[in-house]
C-alpha positions as CSV (number, residue, x, y, z in Angstrom):
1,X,0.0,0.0,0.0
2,X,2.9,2.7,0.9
3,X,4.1,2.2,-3.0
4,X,0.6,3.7,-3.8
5,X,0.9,6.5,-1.2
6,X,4.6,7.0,-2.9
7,X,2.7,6.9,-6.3
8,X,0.0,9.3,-5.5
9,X,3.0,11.7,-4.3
10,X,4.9,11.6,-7.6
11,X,1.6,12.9,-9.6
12,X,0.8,15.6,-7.0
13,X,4.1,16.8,-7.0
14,X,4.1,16.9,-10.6
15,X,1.1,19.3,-10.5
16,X,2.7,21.2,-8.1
17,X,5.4,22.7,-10.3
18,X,3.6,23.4,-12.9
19,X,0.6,24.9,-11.0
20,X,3.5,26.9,-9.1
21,X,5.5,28.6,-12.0
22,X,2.1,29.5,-13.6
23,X,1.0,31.3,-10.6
24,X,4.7,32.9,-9.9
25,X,5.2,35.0,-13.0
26,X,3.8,38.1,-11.0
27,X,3.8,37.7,-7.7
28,X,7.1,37.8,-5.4
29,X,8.5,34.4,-4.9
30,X,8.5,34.7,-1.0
31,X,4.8,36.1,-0.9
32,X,3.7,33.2,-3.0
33,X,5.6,30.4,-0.9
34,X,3.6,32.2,1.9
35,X,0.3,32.1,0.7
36,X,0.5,28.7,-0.5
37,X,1.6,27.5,2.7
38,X,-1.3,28.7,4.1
39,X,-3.4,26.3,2.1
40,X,-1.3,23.5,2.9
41,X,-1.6,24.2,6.5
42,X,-5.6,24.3,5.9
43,X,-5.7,21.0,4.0
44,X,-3.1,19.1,6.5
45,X,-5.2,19.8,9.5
46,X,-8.7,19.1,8.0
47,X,-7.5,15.8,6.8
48,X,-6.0,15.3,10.7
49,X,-9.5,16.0,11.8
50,X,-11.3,14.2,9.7
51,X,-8.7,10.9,10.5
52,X,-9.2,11.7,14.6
53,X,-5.2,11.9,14.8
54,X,-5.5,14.7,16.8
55,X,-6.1,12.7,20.0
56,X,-2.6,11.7,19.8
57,X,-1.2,15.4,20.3
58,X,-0.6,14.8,23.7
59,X,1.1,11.9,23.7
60,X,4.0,13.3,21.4
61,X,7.2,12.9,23.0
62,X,9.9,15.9,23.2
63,X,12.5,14.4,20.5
64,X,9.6,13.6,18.3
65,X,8.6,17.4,18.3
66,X,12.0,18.5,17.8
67,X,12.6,16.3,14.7
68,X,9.1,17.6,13.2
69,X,10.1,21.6,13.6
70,X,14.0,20.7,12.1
71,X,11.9,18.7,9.4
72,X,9.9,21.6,8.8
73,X,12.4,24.4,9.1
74,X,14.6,22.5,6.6
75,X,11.2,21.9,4.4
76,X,10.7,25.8,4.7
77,X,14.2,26.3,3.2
78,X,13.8,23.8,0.2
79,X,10.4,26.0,-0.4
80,X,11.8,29.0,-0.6
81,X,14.8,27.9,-2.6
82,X,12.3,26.3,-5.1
83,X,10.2,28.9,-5.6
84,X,12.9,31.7,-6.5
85,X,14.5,29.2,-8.8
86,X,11.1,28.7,-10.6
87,X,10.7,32.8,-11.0
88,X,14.2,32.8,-12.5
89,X,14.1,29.6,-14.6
90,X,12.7,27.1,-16.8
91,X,10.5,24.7,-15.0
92,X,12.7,22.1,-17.2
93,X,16.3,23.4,-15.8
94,X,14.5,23.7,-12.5
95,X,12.8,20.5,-11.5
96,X,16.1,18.2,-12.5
97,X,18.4,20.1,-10.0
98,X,16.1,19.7,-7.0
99,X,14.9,16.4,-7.5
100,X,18.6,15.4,-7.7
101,X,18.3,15.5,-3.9
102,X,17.6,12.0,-4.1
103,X,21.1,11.4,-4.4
104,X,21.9,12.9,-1.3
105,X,18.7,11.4,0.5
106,X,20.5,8.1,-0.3
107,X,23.6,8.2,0.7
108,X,22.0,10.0,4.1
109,X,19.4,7.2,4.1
110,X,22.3,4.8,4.0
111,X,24.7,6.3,6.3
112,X,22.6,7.6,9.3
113,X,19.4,5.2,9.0
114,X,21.5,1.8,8.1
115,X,19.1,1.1,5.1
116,X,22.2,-0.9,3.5
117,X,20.0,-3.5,1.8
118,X,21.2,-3.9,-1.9
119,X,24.2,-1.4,-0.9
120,X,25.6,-1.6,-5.2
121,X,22.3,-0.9,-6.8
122,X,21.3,1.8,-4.9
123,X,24.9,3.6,-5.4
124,X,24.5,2.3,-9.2
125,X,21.1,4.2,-9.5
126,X,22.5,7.5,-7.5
127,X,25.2,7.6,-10.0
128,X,23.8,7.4,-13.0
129,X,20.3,9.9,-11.8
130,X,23.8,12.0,-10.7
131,X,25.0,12.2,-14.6
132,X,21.4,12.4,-15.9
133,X,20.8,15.7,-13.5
134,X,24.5,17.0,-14.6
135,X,23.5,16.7,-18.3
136,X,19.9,18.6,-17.9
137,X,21.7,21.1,-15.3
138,X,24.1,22.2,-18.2
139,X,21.8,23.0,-21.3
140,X,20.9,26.6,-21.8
141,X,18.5,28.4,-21.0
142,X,15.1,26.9,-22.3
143,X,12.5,28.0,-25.3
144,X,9.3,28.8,-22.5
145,X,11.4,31.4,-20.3
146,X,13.3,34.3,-21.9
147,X,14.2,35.8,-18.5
148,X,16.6,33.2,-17.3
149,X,19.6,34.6,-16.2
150,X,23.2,33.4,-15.3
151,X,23.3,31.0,-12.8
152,X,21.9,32.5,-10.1
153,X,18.7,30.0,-10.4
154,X,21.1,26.9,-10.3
155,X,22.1,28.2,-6.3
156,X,18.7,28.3,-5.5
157,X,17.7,25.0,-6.7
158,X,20.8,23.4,-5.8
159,X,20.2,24.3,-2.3
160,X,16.0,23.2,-2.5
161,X,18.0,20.2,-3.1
162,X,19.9,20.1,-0.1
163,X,17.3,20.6,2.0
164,X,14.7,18.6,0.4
165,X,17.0,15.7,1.9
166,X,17.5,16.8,5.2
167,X,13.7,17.3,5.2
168,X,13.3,13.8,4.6
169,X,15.7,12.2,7.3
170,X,14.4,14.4,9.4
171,X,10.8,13.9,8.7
172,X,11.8,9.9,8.7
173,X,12.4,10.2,12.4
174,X,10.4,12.3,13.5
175,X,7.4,10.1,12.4
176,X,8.5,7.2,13.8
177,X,6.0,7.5,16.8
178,X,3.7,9.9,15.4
179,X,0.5,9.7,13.3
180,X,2.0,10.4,9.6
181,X,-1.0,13.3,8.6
182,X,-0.7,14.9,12.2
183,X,3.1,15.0,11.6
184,X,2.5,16.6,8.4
185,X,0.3,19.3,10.1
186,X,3.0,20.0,12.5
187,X,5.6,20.6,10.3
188,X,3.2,22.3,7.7
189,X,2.7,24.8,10.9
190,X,6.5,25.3,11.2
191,X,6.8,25.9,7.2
192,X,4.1,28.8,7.6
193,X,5.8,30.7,10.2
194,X,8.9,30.7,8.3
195,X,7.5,31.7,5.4
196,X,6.0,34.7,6.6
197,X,8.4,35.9,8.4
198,X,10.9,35.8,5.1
199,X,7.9,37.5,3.2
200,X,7.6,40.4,6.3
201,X,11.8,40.4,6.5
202,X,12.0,41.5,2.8
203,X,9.0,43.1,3.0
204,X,7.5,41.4,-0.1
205,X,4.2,40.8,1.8
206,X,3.4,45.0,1.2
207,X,2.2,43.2,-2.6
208,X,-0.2,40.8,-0.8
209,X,-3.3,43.2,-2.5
210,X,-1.5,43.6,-5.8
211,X,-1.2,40.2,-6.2
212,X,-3.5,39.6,-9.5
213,X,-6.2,36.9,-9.1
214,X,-5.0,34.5,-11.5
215,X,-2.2,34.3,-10.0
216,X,-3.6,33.6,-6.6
217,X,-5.9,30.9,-8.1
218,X,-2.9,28.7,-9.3
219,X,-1.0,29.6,-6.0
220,X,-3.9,28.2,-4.3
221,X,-4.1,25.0,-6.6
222,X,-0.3,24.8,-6.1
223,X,-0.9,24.5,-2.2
224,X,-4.2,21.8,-2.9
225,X,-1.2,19.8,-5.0
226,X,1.3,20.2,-2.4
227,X,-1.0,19.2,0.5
228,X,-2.0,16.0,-1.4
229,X,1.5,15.2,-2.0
230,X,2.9,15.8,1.4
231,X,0.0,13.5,2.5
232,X,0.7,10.7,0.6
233,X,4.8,11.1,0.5
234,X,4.9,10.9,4.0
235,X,2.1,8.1,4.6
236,X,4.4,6.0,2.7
237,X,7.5,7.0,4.2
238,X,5.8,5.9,7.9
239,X,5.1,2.3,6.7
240,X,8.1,1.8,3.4
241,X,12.2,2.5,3.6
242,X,13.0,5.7,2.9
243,X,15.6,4.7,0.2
244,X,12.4,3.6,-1.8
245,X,9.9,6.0,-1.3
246,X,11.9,8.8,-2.1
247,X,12.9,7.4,-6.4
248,X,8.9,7.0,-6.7
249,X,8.4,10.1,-5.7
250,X,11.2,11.5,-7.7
251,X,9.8,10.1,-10.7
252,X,7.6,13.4,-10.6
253,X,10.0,14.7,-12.8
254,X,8.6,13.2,-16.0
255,X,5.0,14.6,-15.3
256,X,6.8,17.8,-14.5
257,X,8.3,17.9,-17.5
258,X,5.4,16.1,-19.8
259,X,3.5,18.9,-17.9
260,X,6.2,21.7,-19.1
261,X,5.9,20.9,-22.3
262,X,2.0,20.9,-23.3
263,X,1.0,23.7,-21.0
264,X,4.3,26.3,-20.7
265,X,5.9,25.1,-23.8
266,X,9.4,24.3,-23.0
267,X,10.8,21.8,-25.1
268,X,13.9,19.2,-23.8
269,X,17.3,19.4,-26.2
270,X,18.4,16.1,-26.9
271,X,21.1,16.2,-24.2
272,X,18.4,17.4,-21.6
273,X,16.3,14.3,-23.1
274,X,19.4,11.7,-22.5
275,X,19.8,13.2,-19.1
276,X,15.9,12.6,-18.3
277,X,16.9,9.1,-19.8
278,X,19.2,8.5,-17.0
279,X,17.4,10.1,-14.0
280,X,14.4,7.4,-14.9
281,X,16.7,4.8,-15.4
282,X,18.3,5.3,-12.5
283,X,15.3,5.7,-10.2
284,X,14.0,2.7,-11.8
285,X,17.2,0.7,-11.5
286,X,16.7,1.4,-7.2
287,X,13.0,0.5,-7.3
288,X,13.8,-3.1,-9.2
């Protein structure tokens, strides 16, 4: 059942991009990340009340917390990270960089949880989704987004990567002895108070009223997405191996970019296409 949760992730997330750079194109990254977290937050807790997981809010013990806010500090971060890259980027040079965490979720997977089980496929798949990332990180910039510029968008998604990983060691321990939706609602909560106080810190949250209503609509669908996802991702990360949850869910990338390319039209190169190749291979190469 968890590879189904995992499943159900991987589409969501796929949305989510899309959904995201659609509703970005005006609006400050930092004030969208914001507002979207919001509807997260709404749909994590109705889903805790409608399961009856709140009852076990007491009963949370102190490490368990503390694991949860890192988790969700660290998922703040990745957000934030994501988003700006989006504004400043393809959704195709994008997506590729920060779903390369799953090399680093891994090797931290293998290292600090001891999930050693078939040790030379799982380094086999990490290395080749690691050249498959490297080829689609080094094309140009793409045919949907005229703006990109430099590599300043690279930092940004390089470091959603980084702490898309932590967020998942993190949120892999933390759940251990907590209700997977009402963990999700906790750190959701975190996410939201970190978000705005980015938004209120560079003061992006004086364009809340400007922000135009198409824009807010897909924000909001981008937080229904996200919700959904987070749901599911971390439902199957309570019951399945971390090491396996995390290349379903990965596989997002070929709806993100099957997405990309009917509704933003931006179109792979052939060396982007090879390095999409690879990422698949790879994830599928862990999974079998």
């Amino acid at each position: 059942m968890w590879m189904l949760y995992a499943a159900g992730s991987a589409v969501f997330a796929g949305l989510t991009a899309i959904l995201a750079k659609v509703g970005i194109r005006h609006t400050p990254s930092n004030l969208a990340t914001a507002i979207r977290t919001i509807v997260v937050l709404v749909f994590a807790w109705l889903v805790v009340l409608i399961v009856g997981s709140q009852n076990t809010l007491g009963s949370l013990s102190g490490p368990t917390v503390w694991f949860l806010v890192l988790s969700g500090l660290a998922t703040g971060a990745s957000w934030l990270c994501y988003f700006r890259a989006l504004q400043l980027a393809d959704v195709n040079q994008v997506a590729p960089v920060d779903k390369s965490s799953i090399v680093l979720t891994v090797l931290f997977a293998i290292v600090l949880l001891g999930e050693t089980e078939d040790l030379t496929t799982r380094l086999t798949g990490i290395a080749v989704i690691g050249i498959g990332t490297y080829l689609m990180i080094e094309r140009g910039g793409g045919a949907g987004n005229v703006s990109t510029q430099g590599r300043g968008w690279l930092l940004y998604a390089l470091g959603s990567a980084v702490f898309a990983a932590l967020t998942t060691i993190l949120g892999k321990v933390g759940i251990a002895d907590v209700e997977s939706n009402l963990g999700t609602a906790i750190r959701t909560g975190v996410v939201l108070v970190m978000a705005w106080v980015v938004a209120l810190v560079t003061g992006e949250h004086r364009g809340m009223r400007q922000t135009p209503r198409r824009d807010l609509l897909f924000i909001v669908l981008s937080g229904v997405a996200t919700g959904a996802s987070w749901l599911c991702y971390f439902r199957a990360l309570q019951d399945g191996p971390a090491s396996v949850v995390v290349p379903i869910d990965k596989t997002s990338i070929v709806l993100t970019v099957a997405f990309a390319w009917v509704f933003l039209g931006e179109r792979l190169t052939r060396r982007s296409a090879l390095g999409l190749g690879l990422i698949v291979t790879g994830t599928l190469l862990m999974l079998l």
